[in-house]
Every structure is written in C-alpha cells, then in structure tokens.
N, C-alpha and C positions, 0 to 999 in steps of 0.2 A: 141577544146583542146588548150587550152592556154600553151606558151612553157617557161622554166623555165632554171636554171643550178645556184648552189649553186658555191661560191667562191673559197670553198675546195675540187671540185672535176671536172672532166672532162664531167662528164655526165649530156646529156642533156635530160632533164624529161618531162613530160607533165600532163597535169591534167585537167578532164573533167567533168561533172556530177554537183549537184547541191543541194550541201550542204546536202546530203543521208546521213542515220545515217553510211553504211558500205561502206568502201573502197575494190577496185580489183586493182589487183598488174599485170602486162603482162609483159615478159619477150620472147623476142621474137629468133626466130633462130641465126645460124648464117648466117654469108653476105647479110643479108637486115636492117630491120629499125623495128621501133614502127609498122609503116604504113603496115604492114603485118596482124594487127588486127582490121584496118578501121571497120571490120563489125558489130565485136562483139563492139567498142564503138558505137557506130549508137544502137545497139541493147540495150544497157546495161545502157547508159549514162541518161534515163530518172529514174533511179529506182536503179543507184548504182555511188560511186564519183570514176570515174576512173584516175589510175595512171598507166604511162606506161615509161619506158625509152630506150634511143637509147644504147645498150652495149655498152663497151671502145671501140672504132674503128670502131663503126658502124654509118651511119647515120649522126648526127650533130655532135656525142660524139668522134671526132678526134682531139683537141685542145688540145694535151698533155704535158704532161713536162717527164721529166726524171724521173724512177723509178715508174710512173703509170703502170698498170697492172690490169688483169683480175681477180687474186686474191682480188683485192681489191673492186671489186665489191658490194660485199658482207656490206661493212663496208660504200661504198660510198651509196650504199641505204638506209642502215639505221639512217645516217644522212637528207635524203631527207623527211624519216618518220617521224623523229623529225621537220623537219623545217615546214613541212604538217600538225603536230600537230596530228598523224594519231598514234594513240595505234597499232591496230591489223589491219589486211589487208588481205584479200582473195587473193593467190597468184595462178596464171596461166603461166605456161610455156613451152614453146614446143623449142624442138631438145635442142639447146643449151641455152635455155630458162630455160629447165628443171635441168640438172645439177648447173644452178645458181640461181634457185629458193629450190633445195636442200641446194647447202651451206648456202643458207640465214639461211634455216629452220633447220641446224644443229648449227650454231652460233649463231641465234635469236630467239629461239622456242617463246619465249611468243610472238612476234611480228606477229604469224603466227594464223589465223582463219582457213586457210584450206588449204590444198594444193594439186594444181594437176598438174601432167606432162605427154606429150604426147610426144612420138618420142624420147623420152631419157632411162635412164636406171639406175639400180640404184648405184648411187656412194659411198656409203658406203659399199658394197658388189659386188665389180664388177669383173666378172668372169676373170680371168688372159689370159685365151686364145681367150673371145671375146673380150678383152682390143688388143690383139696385132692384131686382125684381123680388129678390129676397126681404128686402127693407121694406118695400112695398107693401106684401103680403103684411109683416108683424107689423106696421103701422093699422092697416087694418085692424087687425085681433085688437090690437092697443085702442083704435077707439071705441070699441064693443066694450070692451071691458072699463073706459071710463064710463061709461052711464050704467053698466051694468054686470058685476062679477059672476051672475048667475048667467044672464047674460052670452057672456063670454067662455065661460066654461063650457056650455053647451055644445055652442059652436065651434071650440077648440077641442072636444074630447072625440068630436068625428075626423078632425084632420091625425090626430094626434094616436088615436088606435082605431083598428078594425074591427074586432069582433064587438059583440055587442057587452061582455064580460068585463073586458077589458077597456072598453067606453068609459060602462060604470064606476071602475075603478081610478081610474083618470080622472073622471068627474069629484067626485069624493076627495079627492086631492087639491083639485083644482081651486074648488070652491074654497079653499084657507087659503090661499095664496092675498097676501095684502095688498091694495092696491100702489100703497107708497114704494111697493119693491119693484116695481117698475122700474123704477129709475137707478138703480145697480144691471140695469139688463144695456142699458143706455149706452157704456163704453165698450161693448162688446167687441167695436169695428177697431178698436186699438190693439187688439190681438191677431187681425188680418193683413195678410201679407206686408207682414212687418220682419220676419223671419227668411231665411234659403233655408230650403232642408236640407241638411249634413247626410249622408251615409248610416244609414238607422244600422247600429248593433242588435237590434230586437227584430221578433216578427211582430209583422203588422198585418192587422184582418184589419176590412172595411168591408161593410154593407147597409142594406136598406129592406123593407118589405115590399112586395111586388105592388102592394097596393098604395104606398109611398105617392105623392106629389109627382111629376113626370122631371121635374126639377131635379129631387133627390135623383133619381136613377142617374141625370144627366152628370151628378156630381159627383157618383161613384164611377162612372166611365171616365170621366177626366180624372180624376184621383189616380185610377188604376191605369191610366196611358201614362201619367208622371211618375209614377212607381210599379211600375211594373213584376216586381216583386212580391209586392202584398195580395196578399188573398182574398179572394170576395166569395160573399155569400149574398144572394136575393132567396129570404125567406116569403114561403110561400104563404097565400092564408094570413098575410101579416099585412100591417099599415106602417106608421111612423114608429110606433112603438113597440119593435119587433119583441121584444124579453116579455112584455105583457102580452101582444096578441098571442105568439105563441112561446110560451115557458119551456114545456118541456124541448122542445127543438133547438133552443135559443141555448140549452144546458147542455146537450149532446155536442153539440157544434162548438162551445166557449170548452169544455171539457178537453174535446179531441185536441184543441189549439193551444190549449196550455200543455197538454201532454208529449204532444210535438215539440212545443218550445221549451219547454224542460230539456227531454232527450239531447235536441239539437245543439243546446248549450253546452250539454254535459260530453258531447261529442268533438265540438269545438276547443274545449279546456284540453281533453283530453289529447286531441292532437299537435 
C-alpha cells in the first residue's frame, strides 16, 4: 500500500491493488487506523484496486489546522476520488467507518457502487432513544480514557472485538489514539438524521456480529424494516469488529456482494 495525502486536506490515504477495473473504499472504526483491515487487503488486493484512509485524528491523519473537522470528511474523500481518477467505488465500513461511509453515500450517491456497513446503524433514521443511550455509553468510554489511555483501551478492545486475537490487535491500535482527537469525534450527531434517504441506485449490505451490543442488533432490525431491500448479514463468532474477529468470513461475504453487484449493474446497463 503505497501512502498518500493530497495538499487540501488532513487525510492520509493509501492505495493498493493493480490497476483493476473496480475500486474498494475502507473506512475503518473508531480509535485505530486503516491497519484494522490488513486482511481483507491481503485478500482483495490481487483482484480489486484498494483505497483505504486514516479518519481525521486517527492514525497518520492528525496534522491539522484550524476548522478541520469530521464533518468534512465526506468532501475530503471525494476530492481524493478525483485525484485517483476513480468514478464509482465499492465502499466498506465498520462502527464509525459506517456512519461516514453513509454521509459519503448521502452527499455523493453517483460516486457510490455498493455499500455496506457493519457495527453501525442507520443515520438517516436514528431512533431518538438509542441515540441518547448511545451517547451515554461513549461518554462513558470518554471518561476512562481521560484519566487513562491504557485505561480505556482495555476496556474498549472487549466491547469492540471478540476473539481474543483480534482484542489484541485492537488494543495495539488503540493505545496511539491521541487523547486531543477526541474532540473531532464531538460533531458526529451533525451528520444524524439530517438527511431523507433517496432511492439508493447501489446495493446496500448492513450487519453486525452476533456478539455485538443488543443495541447494535436492534439497529440493524430497524435499518432493515426501513429498507428492506438491503441485505443482512449477522456474523457468527464475531463482536463489534466483525472484519477482525472473523477475516476470512468477513472476505467471502464482502466478495460474493461486490460480485453480485457488479453483475447486477452490468445487467441493468444492459437492459
């Protein structure tokens, strides 16, 4: 993966694969990095051109100025598509991965080939009492982790995966998270039901791992009564961090659904 950062923005990108006619978009949690989906590029990068970048405050993407922000997200990737020369993109993203791989696909729909989110829920339609139980919860985590980053890694790298591998590997992550990026995580609620969902031209997957929160399940069942449409998946043997507990599953599954939506596009045109 070769690493990148355009002039106009904070964030640092990466790009892997080789020269494939279709691009994949990764969008990864909070308080880790890109490096949370090592497996699926390893898996993906001989047969698709991958993009991947480090969120504002995460990872490399902390060289900021005044007035950058998570909101901006959104606008800062689409400039990265243009410099990549990348039309349409297969977009993947988990926990907070997901809700900024929504606002992409509510701001840039032509830009979007498919999209799936795991571990997240949906921001167009987000229920008012698991929004404040949800706050609740990260207010929690948030003050663990002002007295202490180790702290809070701990305790976040059990809500956050299941297996004990994939703990690890979360933890290891976690533990470089700054504690001053907290506060780019702060305007998250200004990208919540601020939007109506249009008529998706893409397919849309959503899921969670069975070992997930009782929350998350509850917010891929209202997801999928409001869209009924989209496809779900509950990976088994999995927690928050379904691509880390289980990789190889997490690649058979994200595989078959870009394959599908390839075809089905190409069927579509053609009709």
């Amino acid at each position: 993966m070769k690493q990148f950062r355009l002039d106009s923005s904070p964030i640092v990108y990466y790009v892997g694969g080789n020269n494939h006619k279709e691009w994949i978009l990764f969008l990864h949690a909070a308080f880790v990095s890109h490096k949370m989906f090592q497996s699926q590029f390893a898996y993906f990068e001989s047969r698709y051109n991958i993009l991947a970048v480090d969120i504002i405050g995460h990872g490399k993407s902390t060289e900021t100025k005044k007035g950058d922000s998570i909101e901006k997200m959104s606008a800062w990737i689409s400039d990265i598509l243009k410099a990549e020369k990348i039309d349409q993109v297969h977009i993947a993203g988990v926990s907070l991965g997901a809700v900024l791989a929504q606002d992409f696909a509510n701001k840039y729909p032509k830009s979007v080939k498919s999209l799936a989110c795991f571990g997240g829920y949906d921001i167009n339609h987000f229920d008012v009492t698991m929004q404040k139980e949800n706050s609740a919860s990260q207010m929690l985590m948030m003050f663990k982790a002002l007295f202490s980053i180790k702290w809070f890694a701990k305790a976040n790298k059990k809500i956050s995966a299941y297996t004990q591998e994939a703990q690890n590997e979360f933890y290891d992550m976690n533990i470089q998270f700054p504690k001053k990026s907290f506060r780019y995580l702060a305007s998250l609620g200004c990208m919540v039901n601020v939007h109506q969902t249009k008529p998706r031209m893409y397919p849309l997957l959503i899921g969670c791992g069975e070992f997930d929160i009782p929350m998350e399940r509850r917010a891929v069942e209202m997801w999928k009564s409001a869209e009924p449409q989209a496809e779900v998946v509950i990976f088994e043997k999995a927690g928050h961090c379904v691509n880390m507990d289980v990789p190889q599953r997490f690649c058979k599954v994200m595989e078959e659904f870009w394959e599908n939506a390839t075809i089905n596009r190409k069927e579509t045109v053609k009709c």
